[in-house]
LOVEXLO-744133 format. One record per residue (C-alpha): residue in one letter; x, y, z. Coordinates in steps of 0.05 Angstrom, whole numbers, padded with zeros to 5 digits, always signed. Example, Ala and Ser with C-alpha at 12.3 -4.5 7.8 and 13.67 -1.06 7.14 Angstrom:
BEGIN
a+00246-00090+00156/s+00273-00021+00143/
This chain:
BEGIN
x-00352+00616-00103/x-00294+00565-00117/x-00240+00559-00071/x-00175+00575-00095/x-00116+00533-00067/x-00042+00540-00066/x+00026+00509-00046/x+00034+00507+00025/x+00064+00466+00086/x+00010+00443+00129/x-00014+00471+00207/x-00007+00419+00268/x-00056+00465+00303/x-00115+00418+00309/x-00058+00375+00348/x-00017+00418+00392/x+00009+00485+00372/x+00085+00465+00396/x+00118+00415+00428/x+00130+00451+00491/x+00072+00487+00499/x+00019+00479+00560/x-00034+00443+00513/x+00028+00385+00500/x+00043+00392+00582/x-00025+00382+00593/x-00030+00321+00556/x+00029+00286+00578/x-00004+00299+00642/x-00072+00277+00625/x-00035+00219+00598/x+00001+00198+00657/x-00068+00202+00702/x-00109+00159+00652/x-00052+00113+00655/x-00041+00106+00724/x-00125+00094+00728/x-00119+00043+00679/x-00072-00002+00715/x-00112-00005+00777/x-00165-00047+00729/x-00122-00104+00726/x-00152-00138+00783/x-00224-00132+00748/x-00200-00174+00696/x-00225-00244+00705/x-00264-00297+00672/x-00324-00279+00699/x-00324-00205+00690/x-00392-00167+00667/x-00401-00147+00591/x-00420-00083+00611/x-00360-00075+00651/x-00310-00106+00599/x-00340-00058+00544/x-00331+00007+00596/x-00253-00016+00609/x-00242-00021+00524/x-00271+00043+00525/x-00219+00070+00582/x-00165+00048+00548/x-00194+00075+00482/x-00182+00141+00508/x-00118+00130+00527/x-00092+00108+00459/x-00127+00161+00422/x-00098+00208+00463/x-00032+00178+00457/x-00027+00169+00378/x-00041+00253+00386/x+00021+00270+00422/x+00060+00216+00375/x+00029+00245+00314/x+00045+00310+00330/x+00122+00288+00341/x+00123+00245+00276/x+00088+00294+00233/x+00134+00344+00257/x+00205+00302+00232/x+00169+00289+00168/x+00158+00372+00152/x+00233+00376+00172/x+00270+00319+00184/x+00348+00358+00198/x+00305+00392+00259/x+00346+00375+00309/x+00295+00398+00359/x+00246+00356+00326/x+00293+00291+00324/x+00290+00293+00399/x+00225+00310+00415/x+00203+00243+00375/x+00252+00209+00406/x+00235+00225+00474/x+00154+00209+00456/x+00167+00138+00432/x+00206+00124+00492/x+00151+00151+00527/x+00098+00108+00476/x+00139+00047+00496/x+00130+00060+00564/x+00053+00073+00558/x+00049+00008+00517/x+00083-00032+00573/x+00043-00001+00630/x-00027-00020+00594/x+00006-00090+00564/x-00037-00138+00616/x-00095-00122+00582/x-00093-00154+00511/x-00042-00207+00545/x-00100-00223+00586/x-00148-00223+00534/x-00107-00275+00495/x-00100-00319+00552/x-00176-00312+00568/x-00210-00380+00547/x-00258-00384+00485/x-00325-00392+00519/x-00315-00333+00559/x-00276-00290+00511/x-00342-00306+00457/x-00389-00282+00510/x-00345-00220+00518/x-00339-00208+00441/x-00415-00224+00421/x-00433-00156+00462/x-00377-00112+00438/x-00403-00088+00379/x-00353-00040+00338/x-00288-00065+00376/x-00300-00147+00365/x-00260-00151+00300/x-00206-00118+00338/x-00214-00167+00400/x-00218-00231+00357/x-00156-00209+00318/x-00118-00192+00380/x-00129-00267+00392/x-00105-00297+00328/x-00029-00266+00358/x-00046-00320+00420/x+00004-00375+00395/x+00060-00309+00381/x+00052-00272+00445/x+00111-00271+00504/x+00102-00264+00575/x+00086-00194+00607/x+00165-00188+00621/x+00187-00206+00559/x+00139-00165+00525/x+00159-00110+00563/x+00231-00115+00549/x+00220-00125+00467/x+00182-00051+00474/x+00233-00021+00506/x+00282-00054+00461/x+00247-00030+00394/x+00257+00042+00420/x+00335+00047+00420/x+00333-00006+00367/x+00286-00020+00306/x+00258+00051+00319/x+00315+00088+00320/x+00346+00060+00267/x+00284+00074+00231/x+00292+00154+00244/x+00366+00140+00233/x+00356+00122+00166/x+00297+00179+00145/x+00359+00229+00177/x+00411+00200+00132/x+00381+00193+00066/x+00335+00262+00071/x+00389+00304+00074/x+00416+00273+00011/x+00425+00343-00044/x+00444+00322-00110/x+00472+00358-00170/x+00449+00352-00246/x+00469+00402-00308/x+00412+00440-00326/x+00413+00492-00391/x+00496+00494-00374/x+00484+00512-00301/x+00507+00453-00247/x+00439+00450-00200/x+00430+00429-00122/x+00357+00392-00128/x+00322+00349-00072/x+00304+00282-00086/x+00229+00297-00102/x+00254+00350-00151/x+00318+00300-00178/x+00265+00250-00189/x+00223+00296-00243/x+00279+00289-00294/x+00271+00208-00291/x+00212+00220-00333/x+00225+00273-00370/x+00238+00261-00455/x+00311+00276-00443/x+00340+00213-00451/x+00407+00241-00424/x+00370+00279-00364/x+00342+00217-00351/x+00402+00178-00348/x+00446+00230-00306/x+00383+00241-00267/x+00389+00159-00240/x+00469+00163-00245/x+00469+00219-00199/x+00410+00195-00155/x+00453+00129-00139/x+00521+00157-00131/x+00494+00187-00072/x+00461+00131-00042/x+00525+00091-00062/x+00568+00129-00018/x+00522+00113+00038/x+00518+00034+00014/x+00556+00003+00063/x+00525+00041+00119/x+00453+00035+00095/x+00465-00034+00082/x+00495-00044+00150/x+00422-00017+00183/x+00382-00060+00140/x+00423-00120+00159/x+00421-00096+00233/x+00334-00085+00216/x+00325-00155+00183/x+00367-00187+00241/x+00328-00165+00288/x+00261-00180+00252/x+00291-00259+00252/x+00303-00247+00321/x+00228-00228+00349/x+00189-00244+00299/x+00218-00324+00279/x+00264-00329+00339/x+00223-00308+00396/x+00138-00312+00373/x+00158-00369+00327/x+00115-00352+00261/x+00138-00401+00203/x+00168-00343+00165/x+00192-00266+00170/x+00132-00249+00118/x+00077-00291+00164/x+00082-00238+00217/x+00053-00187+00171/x+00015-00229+00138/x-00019-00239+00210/x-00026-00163+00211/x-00053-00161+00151/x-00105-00215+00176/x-00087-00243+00104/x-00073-00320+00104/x+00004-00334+00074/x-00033-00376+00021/x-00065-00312-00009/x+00003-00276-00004/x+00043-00326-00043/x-00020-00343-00097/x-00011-00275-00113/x+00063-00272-00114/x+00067-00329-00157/x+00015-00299-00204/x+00054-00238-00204/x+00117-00281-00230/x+00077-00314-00274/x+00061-00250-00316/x+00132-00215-00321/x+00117-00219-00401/x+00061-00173-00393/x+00105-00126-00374/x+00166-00130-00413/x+00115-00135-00473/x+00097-00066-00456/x+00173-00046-00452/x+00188-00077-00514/x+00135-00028-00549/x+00160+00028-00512/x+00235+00010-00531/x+00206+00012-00606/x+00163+00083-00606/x+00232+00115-00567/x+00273+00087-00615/x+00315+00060-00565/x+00327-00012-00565/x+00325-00045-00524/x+00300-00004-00465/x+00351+00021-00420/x+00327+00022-00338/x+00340+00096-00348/x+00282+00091-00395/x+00223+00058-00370/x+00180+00110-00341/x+00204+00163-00412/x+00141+00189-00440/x+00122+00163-00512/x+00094+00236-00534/x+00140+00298-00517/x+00100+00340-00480/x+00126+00381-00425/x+00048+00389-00397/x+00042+00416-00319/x-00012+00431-00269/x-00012+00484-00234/x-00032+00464-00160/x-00099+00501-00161/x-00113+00466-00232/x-00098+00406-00206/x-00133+00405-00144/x-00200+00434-00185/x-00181+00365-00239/x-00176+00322-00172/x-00242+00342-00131/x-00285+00338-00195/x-00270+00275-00214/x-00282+00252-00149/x-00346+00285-00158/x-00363+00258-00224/x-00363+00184-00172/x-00402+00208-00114/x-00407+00283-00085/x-00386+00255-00013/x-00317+00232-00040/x-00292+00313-00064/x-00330+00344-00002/x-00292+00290+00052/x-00218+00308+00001/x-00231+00378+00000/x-00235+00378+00086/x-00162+00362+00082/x-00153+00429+00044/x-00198+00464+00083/x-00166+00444+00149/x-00100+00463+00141/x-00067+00389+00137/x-00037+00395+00072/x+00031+00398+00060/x+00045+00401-00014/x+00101+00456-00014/x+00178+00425-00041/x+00230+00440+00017/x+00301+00411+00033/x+00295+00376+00090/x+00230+00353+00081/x+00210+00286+00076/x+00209+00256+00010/x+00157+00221-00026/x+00080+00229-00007/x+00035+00197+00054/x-00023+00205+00081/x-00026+00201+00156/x-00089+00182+00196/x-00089+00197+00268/x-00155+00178+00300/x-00229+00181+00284/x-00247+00253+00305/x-00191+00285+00270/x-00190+00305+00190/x-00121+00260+00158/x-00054+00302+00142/x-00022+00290+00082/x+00042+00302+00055/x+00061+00309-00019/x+00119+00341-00051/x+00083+00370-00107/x+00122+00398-00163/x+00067+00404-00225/x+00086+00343-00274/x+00024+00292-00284/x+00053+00240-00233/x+00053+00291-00179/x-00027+00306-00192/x-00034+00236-00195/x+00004+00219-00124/x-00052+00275-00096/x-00100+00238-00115/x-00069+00169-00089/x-00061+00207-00017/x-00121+00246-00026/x-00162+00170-00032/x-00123+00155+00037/x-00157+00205+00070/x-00221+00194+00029/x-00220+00127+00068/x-00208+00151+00133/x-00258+00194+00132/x-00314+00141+00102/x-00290+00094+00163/x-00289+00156+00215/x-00357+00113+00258/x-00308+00070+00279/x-00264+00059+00341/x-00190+00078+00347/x-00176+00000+00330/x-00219-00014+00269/x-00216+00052+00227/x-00154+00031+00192/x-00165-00020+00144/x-00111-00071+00134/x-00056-00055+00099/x-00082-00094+00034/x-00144-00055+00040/x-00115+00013+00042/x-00093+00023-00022/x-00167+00016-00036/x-00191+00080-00041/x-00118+00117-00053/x-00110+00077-00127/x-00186+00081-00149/x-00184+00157-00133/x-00117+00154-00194/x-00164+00114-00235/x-00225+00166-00231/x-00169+00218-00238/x-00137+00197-00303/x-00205+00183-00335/x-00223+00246-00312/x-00156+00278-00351/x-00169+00233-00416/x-00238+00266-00412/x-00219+00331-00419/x-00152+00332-00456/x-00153+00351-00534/x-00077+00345-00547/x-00073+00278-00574/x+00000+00280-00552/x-00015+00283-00489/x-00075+00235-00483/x-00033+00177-00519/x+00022+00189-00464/x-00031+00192-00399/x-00044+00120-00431/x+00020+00097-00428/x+00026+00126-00359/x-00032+00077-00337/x+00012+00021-00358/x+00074+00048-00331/x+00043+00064-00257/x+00007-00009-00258/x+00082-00034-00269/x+00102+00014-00211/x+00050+00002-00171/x+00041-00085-00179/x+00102-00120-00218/x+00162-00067-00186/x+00123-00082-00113/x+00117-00152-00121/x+00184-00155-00141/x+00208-00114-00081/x+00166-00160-00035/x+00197-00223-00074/x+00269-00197-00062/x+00249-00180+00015/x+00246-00252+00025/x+00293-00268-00006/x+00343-00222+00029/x+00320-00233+00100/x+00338-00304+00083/x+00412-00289+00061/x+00416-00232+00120/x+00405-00283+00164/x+00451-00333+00136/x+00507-00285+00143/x+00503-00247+00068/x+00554-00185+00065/x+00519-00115+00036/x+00549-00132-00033/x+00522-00198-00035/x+00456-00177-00022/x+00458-00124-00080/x+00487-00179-00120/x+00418-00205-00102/x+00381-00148-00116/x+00405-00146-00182/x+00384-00215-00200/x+00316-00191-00184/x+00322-00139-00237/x+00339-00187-00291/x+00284-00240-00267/x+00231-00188-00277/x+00251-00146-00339/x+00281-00198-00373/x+00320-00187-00447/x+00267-00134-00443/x+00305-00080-00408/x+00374-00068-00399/x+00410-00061-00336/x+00460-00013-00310/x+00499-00032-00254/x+00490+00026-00208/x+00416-00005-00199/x+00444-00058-00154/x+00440-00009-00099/x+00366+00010-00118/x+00350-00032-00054/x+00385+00028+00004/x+00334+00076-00025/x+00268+00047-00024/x+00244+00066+00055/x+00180+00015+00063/x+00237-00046+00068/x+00269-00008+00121/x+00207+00012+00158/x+00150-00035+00150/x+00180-00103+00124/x+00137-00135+00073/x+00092-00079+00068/x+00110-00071-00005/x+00059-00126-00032/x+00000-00087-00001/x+00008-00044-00067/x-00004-00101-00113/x-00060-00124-00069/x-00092-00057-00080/x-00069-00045-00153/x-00097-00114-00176/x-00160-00117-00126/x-00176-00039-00157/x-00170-00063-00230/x-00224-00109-00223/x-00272-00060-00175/x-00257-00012-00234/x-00279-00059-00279/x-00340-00068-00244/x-00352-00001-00233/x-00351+00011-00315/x-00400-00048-00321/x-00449-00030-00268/x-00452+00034-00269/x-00492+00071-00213/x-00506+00001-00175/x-00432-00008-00165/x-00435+00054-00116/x-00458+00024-00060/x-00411-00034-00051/x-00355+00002-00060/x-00371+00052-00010/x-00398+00001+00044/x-00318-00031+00031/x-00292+00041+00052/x-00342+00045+00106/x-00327-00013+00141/x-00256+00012+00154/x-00215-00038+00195/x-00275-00075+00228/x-00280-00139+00190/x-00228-00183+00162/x-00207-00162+00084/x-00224-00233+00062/x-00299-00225+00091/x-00302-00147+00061/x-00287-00171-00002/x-00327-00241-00001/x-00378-00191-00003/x-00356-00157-00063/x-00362-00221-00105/x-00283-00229-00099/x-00242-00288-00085/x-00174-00273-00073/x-00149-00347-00061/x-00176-00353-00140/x-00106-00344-00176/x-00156-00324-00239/x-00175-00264-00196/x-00103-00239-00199/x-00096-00261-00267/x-00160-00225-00290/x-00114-00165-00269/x-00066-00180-00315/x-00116-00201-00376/x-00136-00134-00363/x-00061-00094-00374/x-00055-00139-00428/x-00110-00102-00465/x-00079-00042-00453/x-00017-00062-00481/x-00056-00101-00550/x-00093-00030-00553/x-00037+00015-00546/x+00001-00033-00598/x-00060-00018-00649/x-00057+00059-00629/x+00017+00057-00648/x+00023+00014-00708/x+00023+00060-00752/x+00074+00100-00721/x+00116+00042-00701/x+00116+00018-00783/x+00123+00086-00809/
């Protein structure tokens, strides 16, 4: 019998069942004891120590950190399902001062291992099986690391500073309500349900739908802009300043284990290609009859269709897709269901947006969505859905090399959409409709690779005039610029998008993250094209890349795939490829176009 699903918020239960009951007591106190047994290790460490006594100390302190990222997942998972929870505001407060504390008690040991010489630290690694990726990557932050004090001091630092400014921020902007006229009735909407009308075929919802969504944010621009300023300064600070990598994008890059050369071939490439795009815009601009495109207008669908999912629909579309690839992928989705750590409902309060959180190996992903029934918001499933997907593919591994990098996360998550919309064209008969999930392929590869890039592009760009003393409005002055560098005379600009830049949370809370999404996008585009090609014999490589998690470096995961991503023409093969899309949908449309 098929199980029937339904909107719901999701159950913390396989975590703690509240923040101050005697399970979370009992593991702050189970905590503190592993801890405190921990740091009496520090005198094992030396040169000369045993294998098998190096490999039972990584697995001490393995414990430790799982049991840790419990209680903080608990905490963050918790803001996220109601972020004006006051109660909840200081409870994960209070854990990632605690979390800092933890971090600087166990510190010695990976400043140890990066100060352990090579000859000893290969011995060591050749007979550590699942955790050597993790111990030779710890080393490549040798030449970035501080002293013991000074590490300690930046952890304790982040917690009343980049941290909290962090949760500042998420407090701020999600209790934003806004207002828009709906059938002659003035309505209060989140920003999950704002954002709906944005691609709706009102052109005048669409456009009070983005006017409204920034006069909000604008009223908050000099504040918002004064915590990114205060966020980017103190990036320059500990990242350049302090662990001296060449640029504010190398130190992600290094956590990325991706070199810088690969990050700016790709950014380049991206740059390279804006016509692609504001091709595509141009034909849009021409089937709306609205020329040329307005920003308001670039995510309108061509065919007017008001087409929804219901959730149980969608979730049915979703798993048998997944399915139609391999039986493991809907039966590892559908656990997420069946254990409670879904929250799909829409709330006020809630976080907006979608994620997927992972919180160690033994546990089943949560993942939020904010799930309102329009084709995007089966589609963003899907993209969380794939998050978990890989998780729980990559579930063998250790605590430190089950998360692939973030260039490698958006694996799964984007070729789960792809499966997903070829799973919709499939089965849809209204030609309406199919002719408009075709244009939303094009329009969430410009979302998901140009728009990101773009971001990422003006990330560097405003860390540089941050830290050369730029005021808010000249960096939305900035921002701006970006807008007409990518679209163009394709697109025209309002002004109110110069404070696009407050809104967009990644900048604020993992900087440079942003180009991790056109990593994935293009790097998907071409497994997808393999897949098509190969068929059945495809399967396994693209499972062994899921499988293998965090525990190799993406450049060596992908080597093995056949893919070379120093090769600009691998990222250009991307774009050859939405460039077909667009020559195709310009043949589907002629007709139509010419009358």
């Amino acid at each position: 019998m098929k199980t029937t699903y339904s909107l719901s918020s999701w159950s913390l239960a396989d975590l703690f069942t509240a923040q101050e009951s005697s399970e979370m007591m009992a593991a702050f106190a189970e905590l503190e004891a592993k801890a405190t047994t921990f740091e009496h290790v520090r005198e094992e460490l030396t040169a000369e120590i045993a294998a098998d006594s190096f490999l039972r100390l990584i697995q001490q302190y393995e414990q430790i950190i799982r049991l840790a990222y419990r209680i903080h997942a608990f905490a963050g998972l918790s803001f996220a399902a109601d972020t004006q929870d006051q109660a909840a505001q200081t409870f994960l407060a209070q854990v990632e001062q605690k979390m800092a504390a933890l971090e600087n008690r166990t510190l010695f040991f990976s400043l140890w291992w990066k100060e352990l010489d090579d000859k000893n630290s290969g011995r060591l690694m050749a007979t550590s099986g699942d955790y050597r990726y993790w111990l030779a990557e710890m080393r490549h932050f040798k030449p970035h690391t501080l002293s013991e004090a000074e590490e300690i001091v930046v952890n304790l630092k982040n917690t009343s500073g980049a941290k909290a400014l962090h949760n500042l921020y998420d407090s701020i902007t999600n209790r934003y309500t806004f207002y828009l006229l709906l059938d002659g009735e003035v309505k209060e909407l989140t920003r999950g349900e704002l954002m709906v009308y944005v691609r709706g075929h009102d052109p005048n919802l669409r456009a009070a739908a983005y006017q409204e969504f920034y006069r909000i944010y604008s009223k908050d621009e000099p504040i918002l802009g004064q915590i990114y300023q205060t966020l980017v300064r103190d990036w320059q600070n500990e990242q350049v300043d302090l662990r001296h990598f060449i640029s504010p994008i190398s130190s992600r890059n290094l956590s990325n284990d991706i070199p810088d050369e690969v990050v700016n071939t790709l950014l380049e490439v991206c740059q390279k290609n804006t016509h692609v795009f504001q091709r595509f815009f141009r034909l849009k601009a021409r089937l709306l009859g609205i020329e040329p495109l307005r920003r308001y207008d670039i995510y309108a669908p061509v065919a007017k269709t008001d087409k929804s999912f219901e959730f149980n629909s969608a979730t049915d579309i979703i798993l048998e897709s997944f399915a139609m690839f391999d039986t493991s992928l809907s039966s590892l989705a559908r656990m997420v269901f069946d254990s409670n750590h879904l929250d799909s409902e829409v709330r006020k309060g809630k976080r907006s947006g979608a994620f997927c959180s992972t919180v160690e190996p033994a546990l089943t992903p949560w993942v939020l969505v904010n799930y309102q029934g329009k084709p995007d918001d089966v589609a963003t499933l899907a993209h969380e859905l794939g998050h978990a997907i890989h998780s729980l593919f990559a579930s063998h591994h250790s605590v430190f090399t089950q998360h692939a990098s973030l260039p490698l996360a958006e694996t799964a998550s984007t070729f789960g959409e792809m499966m997903l919309i070829d799973s919709l064209l499939e089965q849809e008969t209204d030609e309406s409709v199919r002719r408009d999930l075709l244009f939303r392929q094009i329009d969430d590869s410009y979302a998901s690779i140009m728009r990101q890039a773009y971001f990422a592009l003006f990330e560097r760009q405003a860390h540089a005039l941050i830290n050369k003393g730029a005021t808010v409005e000249e960096i939305s002055a900035a921002y701006l610029e970006n807008l007409h560098s990518q679209f163009g005379d394709a697109v025209e600009l309002s002004v109110e998008f110069r404070w696009e830049w407050v809104s967009i949370p990644h900048i604020y809370q993992v900087p440079f993250y942003v180009y991790a999404y056109t990593f994935g996008k293009l790097l998907v585009l071409s497994l997808y094209q393999q897949y098509k090609a190969e068929g059945e014999t495809f399967k396994p490589r693209y499972l062994q890349i899921l499988a293998s998690g965090g525990s190799e470096a993406p450049v060596t995961i992908l080597s093995r795939a056949g893919i070379n991503v120093f090769d600009p023409s691998f990222w250009q093969s991307g774009f050859d490829y939405i460039d077909s899309l667009v020559n195709q949908l310009e043949v589907l449309t002629a007709t139509e176009i010419h009358g």
